[in-house]
C-alpha positions in Angstrom: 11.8 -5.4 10.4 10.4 -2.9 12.8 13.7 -1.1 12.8 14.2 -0.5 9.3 10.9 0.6 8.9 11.2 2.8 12.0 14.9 3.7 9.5 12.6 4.7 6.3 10.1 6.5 8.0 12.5 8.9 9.7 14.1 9.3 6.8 11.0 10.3 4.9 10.4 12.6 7.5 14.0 14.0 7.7 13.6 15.1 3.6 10.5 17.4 4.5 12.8 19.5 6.6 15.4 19.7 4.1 13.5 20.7 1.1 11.4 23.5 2.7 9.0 25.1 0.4 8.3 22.0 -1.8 4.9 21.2 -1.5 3.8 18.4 1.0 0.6 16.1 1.1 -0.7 14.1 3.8 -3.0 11.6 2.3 -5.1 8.8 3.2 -6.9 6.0 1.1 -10.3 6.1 1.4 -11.0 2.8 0.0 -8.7 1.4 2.9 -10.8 2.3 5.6 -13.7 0.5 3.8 -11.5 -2.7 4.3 -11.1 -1.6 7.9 -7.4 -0.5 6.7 -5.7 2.0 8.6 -3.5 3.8 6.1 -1.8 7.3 5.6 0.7 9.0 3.4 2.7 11.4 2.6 3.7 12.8 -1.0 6.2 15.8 -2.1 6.8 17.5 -4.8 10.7 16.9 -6.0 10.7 18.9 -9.2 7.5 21.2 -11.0 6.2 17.6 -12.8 7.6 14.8 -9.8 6.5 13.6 -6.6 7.0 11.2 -4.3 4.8 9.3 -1.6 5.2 6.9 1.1 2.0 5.0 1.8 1.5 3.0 4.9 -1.2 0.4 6.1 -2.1 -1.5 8.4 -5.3 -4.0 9.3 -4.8 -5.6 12.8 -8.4 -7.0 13.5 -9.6 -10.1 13.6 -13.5 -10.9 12.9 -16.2 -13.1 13.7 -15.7 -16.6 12.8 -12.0 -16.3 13.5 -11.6 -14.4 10.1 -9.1 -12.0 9.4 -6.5 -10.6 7.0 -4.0 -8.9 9.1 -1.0 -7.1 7.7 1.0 -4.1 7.2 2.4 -2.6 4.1 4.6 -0.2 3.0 4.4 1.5 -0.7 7.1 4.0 -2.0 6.5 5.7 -5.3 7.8 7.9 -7.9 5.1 9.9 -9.9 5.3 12.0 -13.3 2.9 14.5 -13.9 1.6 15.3 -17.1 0.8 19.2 -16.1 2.2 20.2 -13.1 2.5 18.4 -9.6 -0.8 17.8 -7.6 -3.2 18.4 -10.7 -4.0 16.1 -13.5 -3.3 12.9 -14.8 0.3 11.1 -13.5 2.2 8.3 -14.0 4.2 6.0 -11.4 6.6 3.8 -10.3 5.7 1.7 -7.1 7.1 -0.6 -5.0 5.3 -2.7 -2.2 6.4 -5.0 0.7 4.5 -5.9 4.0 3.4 -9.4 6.0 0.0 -10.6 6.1 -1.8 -13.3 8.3 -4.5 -14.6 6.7 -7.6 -16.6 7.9 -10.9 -18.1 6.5 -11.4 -14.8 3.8 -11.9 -15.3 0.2 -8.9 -13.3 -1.5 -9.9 -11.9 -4.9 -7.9 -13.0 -8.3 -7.0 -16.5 -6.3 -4.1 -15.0 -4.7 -4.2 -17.4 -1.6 -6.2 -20.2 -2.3 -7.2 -23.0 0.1 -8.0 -20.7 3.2 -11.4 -23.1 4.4 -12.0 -23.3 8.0 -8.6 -24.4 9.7 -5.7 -23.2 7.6 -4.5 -20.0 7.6 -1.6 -18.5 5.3 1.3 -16.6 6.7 4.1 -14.8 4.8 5.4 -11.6 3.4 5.6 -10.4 0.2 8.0 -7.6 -2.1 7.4 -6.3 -5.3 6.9 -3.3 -7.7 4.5 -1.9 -10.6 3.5 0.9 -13.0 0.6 3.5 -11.6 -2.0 5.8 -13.4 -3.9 7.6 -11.8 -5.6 11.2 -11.7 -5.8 14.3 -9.3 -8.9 16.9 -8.9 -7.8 20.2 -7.5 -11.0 20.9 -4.9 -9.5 23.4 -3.1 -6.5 25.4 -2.6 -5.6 22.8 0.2 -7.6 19.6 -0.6 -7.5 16.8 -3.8 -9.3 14.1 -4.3 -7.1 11.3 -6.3 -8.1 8.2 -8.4 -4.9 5.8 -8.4 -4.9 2.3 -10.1 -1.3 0.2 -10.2 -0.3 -2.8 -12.0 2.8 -5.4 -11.5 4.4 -8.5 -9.6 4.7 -9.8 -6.1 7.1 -12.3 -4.9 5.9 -13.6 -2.0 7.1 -16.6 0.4 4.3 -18.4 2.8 3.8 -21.3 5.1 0.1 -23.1 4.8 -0.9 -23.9 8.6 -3.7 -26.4 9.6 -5.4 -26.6 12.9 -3.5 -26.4 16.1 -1.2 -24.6 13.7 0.9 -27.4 12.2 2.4 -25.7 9.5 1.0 -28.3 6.3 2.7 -26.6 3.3 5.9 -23.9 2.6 6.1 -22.3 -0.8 6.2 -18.7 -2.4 3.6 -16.9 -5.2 4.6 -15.3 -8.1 1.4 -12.6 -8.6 0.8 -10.9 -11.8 -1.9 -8.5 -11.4 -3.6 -5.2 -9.5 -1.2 -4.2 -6.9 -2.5 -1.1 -5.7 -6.2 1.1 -5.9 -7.0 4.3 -4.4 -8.9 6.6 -3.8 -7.7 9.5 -1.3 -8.4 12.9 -0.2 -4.8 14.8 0.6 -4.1 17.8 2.3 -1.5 19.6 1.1 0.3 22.5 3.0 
């Protein structure tokens, strides 16, 4: 998994060089690093009304009382702008995939339930959703961007008890929020 990720994110990086004078943005979610979520992104401008990104994140830490949500995600999307790239409202096109490890924390909208003291959830998950979101023009090199996203999220898990016998294997089918944002870019 490492290597294809290692694939995509040359890749990414390998467009920027070939589309020279398209605007670039390095982003990061500010509402991440409230979750103690390292995260950053990167978003061009394809065309004068699309963009893409490619958002990465990742929350390694584990907390007192053995709590903790580790995971990494990636999240690829495709945005329309209403007026012009980097400024206004936009719509998108996401997709999302990552592993979690998950550990005596309350997940909102009952997405892993059954994580008391002992058990612990491990899996992976894929999916995709629509995005709205808006972007204020604060300088000629800084936004500031209000992102919301909607979809699904297939995702297969194993339920493990103490000592780590594995107690349950399944997958979720999730209906709901998939991504919120908001980030400060720097584009060049």
């Amino acid at each position: 998994m490492k290597r294809i990720f290692a694939f995509f994110a040359f890749a990414w990086a390998s467009i920027g060089f070939m589309l020279s004078g398209q605007p670039l943005a390095v982003k990061t979610n500010l509402l991440g690093w409230a979750t103690t979520t390292i995260n950053v992104g990167a978003e061009m401008s394809v065309a004068h009304r699309h963009t893409v990104q490619l958002v990465g994140a990742l929350n390694p830490w584990t907390f007192s009382g053995d709590r903790r949500i580790r995971f990494w995600s990636a999240q690829p999307e495709w945005r329309y702008w209403l007026c012009e790239s980097f400024n206004g409202h936009f719509f998108g096109l996401h997709a999302l995939g990552g592993e979690y490890n998950v550990r005596n924390i309350d997940m909102p909208f009952g997405i892993l339930p059954h994580t008391e003291k002992g058990r612990h959830y491990e899996g992976w998950y894929v999916g995709g959703g629509l995005t709205y979101g808006y972007q204020w023009m604060l300088s000629r090199h800084w936004n500031l961007e209000a992102s919301i996203g909607v979809g699904y999220a297939y995702s297969p898990y194993k339920l493990y008890g103490r000592c780590d016998r594995c107690l349950d294997r399944g997958h979720r089918n999730y209906v709901g929020p998939t991504k919120a944002a908001i980030s400060i870019l720097y584009i060049f």
